[in-house]
N, C-alpha and C positions, 0 to 999 in steps of 0.2 A: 113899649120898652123891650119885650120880650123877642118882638122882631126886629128890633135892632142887634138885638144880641145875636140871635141867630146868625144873622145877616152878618155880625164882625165876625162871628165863627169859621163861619163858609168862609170868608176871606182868607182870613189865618190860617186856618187847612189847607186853599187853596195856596198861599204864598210858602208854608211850611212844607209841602209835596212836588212844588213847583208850579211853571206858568201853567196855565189851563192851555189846552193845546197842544203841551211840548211833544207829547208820545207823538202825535199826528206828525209834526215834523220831524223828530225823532226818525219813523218811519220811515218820510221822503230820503231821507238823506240816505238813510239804509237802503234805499232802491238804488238813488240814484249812484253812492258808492257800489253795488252790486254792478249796475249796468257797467261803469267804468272798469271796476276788473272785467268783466265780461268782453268789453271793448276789445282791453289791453292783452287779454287772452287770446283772440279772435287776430289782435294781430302779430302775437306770436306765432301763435302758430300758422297765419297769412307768412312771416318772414320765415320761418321751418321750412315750408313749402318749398319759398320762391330760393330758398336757400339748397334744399335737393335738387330743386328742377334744372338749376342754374350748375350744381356738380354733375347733373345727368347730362347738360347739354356739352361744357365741357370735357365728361367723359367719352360722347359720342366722338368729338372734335379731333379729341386724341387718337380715337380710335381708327378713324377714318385717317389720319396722316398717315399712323405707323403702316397702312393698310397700302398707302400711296407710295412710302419712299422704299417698304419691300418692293411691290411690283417691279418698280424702278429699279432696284437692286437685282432682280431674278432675271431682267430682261438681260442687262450685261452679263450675267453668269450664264445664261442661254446660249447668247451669242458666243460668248471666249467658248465654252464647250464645245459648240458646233464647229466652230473654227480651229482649234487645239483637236478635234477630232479628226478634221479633215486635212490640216497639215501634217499629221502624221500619217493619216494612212497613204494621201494621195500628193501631199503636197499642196495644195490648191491653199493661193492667198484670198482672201474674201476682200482683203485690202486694196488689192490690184487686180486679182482675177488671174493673174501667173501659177504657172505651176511649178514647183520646184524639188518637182522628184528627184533632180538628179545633185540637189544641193542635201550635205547632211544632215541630221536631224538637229543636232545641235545650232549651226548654223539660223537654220527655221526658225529658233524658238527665240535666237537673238536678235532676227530680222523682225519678228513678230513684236518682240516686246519695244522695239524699237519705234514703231509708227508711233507718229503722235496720239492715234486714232484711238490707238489702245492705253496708253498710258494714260490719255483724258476718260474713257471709258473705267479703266479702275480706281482713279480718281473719285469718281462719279460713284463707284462701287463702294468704296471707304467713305464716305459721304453720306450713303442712301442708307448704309448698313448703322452706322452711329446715329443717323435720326429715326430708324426703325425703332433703333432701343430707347430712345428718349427724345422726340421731337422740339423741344425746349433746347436740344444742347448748347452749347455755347460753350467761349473759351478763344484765347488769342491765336495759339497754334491751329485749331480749330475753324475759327473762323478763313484762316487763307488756304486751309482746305477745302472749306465748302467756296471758298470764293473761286478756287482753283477750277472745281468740276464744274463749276455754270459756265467760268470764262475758258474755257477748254474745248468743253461740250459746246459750248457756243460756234468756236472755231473752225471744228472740228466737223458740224452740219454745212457751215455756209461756205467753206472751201473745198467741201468735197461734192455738194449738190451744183457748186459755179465752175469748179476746175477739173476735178476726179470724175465724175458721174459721167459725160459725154467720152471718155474715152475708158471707160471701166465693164468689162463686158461678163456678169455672174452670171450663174444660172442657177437653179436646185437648192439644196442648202448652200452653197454660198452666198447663194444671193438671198435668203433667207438671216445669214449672220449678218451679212454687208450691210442690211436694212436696219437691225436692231443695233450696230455700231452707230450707224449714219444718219438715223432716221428715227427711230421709235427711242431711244434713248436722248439724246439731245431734244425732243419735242417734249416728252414726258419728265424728262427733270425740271425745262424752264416752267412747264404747265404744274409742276408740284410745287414747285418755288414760291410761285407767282400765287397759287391757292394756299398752301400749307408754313409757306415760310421755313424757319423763321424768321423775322424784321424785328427791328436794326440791326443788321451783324457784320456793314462794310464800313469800316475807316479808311481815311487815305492811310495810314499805315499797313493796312490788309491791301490795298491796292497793290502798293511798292513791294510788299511781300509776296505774292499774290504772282510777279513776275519775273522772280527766281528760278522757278522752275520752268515758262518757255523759254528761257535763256540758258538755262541749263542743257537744256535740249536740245536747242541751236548748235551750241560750242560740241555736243558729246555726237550731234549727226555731222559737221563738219570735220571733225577728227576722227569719226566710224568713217568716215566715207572717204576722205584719202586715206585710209589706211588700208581698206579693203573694195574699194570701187562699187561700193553700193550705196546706194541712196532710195532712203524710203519713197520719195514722191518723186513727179518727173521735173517740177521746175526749182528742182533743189541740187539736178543733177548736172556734176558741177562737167563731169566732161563734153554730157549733152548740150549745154547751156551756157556754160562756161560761167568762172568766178562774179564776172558784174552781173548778168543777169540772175546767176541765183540769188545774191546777196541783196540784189533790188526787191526779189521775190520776196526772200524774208522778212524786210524792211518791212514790205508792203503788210505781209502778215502779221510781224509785230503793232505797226499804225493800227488794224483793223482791232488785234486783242485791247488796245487801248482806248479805243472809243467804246468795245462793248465793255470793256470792265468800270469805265466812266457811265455809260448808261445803265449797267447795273447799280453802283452804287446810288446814283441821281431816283433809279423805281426805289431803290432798300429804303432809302428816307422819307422820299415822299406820300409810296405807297400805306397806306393804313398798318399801323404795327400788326402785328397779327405772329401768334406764337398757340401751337394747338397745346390745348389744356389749361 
């Protein structure tokens, strides 16, 4: 009777304290709640990480554009200085290789800014200089700027390496600027483009816009040029060459700006978007 009693005690303590066990379990739970934050910690701070790494790698990305579209930028300001040097003291076009000592200074600095050569060249320069400061830029005006310098710059290599270049005879520093117009400029903007972007930035609206300004140029070298008998290029020249074949000439040049400002837009969409930072 007595160990019965007992026996109902122990139970009743044990039901009055709770199940026998429960601390045992009690514990696991407390581990395995522990391990769980622990996890959860482990992968905060795994996303912490991969969240610096990720603004580090971006901030190289950045780094490296503003890096690309200065150089670009510096190589035209090299070139106009060499050439703006040399036209004053001596005359000497880097554009053609003429020398124009005996024309006034004035004169020079209007024949100079007159080439297409150079106007796509500063182009390129107001272009390289606003993606230095912010590689992301954007913006509608903006956009048929930068569309302006690729399709320019474009132009600007392939007609003077197929048509200028066999009859262009530098030497010394001009032929040092001629290169950085004609050649290291035009390769290193399509080569920044093409790496640094930025993408999507061409609508057919930027296209249409895009070709305001070769026509603008057309109309203001066909009106410079009857009015004073000079002409930038040789098959522009209208008394050389007379009215149809210049006219064909341009034709021809306009067709080619529109196929590349067509095949720029065709890489700006299909190419991988890409925008440093």
């Amino acid at each position: 009777m007595e160990a019965g009693t007992d026996a109902a005690g122990r139970i009743f303590a044990s039901v009055r304290t709770g199940v026998p066990g429960r601390d045992r379990d009690d514990d696991l739970v407390a581990r395995m709640s522990g391990s769980a934050d622990d996890t959860s910690g482990s992968a905060r701070r795994g996303g912490r990480r991969g969240t610096v790494s990720d603004e580090a790698g971006r901030g190289r990305s950045t780094g490296h554009a503003r890096t690309a579209h200065a150089l670009v930028a510096l190589v035209v300001v090299v070139s106009l200085v060499v050439q703006l040097v040399l036209l004053l003291e001596s005359g000497t076009d880097a554009n053609t290789g003429d020398l124009q000592a005996e024309v006034p200074v004035g004169t020079r600095l209007v024949r100079l800014f007159s080439y297409f050569t150079i106007q796509s060249n500063l182009i390129v320069l107001a272009a390289s200089v606003t993606l230095a400061l912010d590689p992301r830029r954007d913006g509608r005006v903006w956009r048929v700027l930068r569309l302006d310098a690729l399709l320019g710059i474009t132009i600007t290599g392939l007609v003077y390496w197929t048509l200028l270049a066999p009859v262009v005879d530098l030497h010394g520093a001009a032929l040092a600027s001629g290169l950085g117009f004609h050649l290291v400029s035009p390769v290193a903007t399509l080569v920044v483009w093409w790496r640094f972007g930025p993408r999507p930035r061409v609508r057919w609206s930027t296209v249409a816009w895009a070709f305001a300004w070769p026509l603008a140029w057309v109309a203001y070298t066909v009106v410079h040029g009857a009015a004073t008998g000079w002409y930038p290029y040789p098959f522009l020249d209208v008394a050389a060459v007379g009215y149809a074949r210049a006219l064909a000439a341009t034709a021809v040049v306009l067709v080619l700006g529109l196929l590349v400002a067509l095949a720029l837009k065709r890489f700006d969409r299909r190419r991988p978007v890409r925008w440093a930072g």
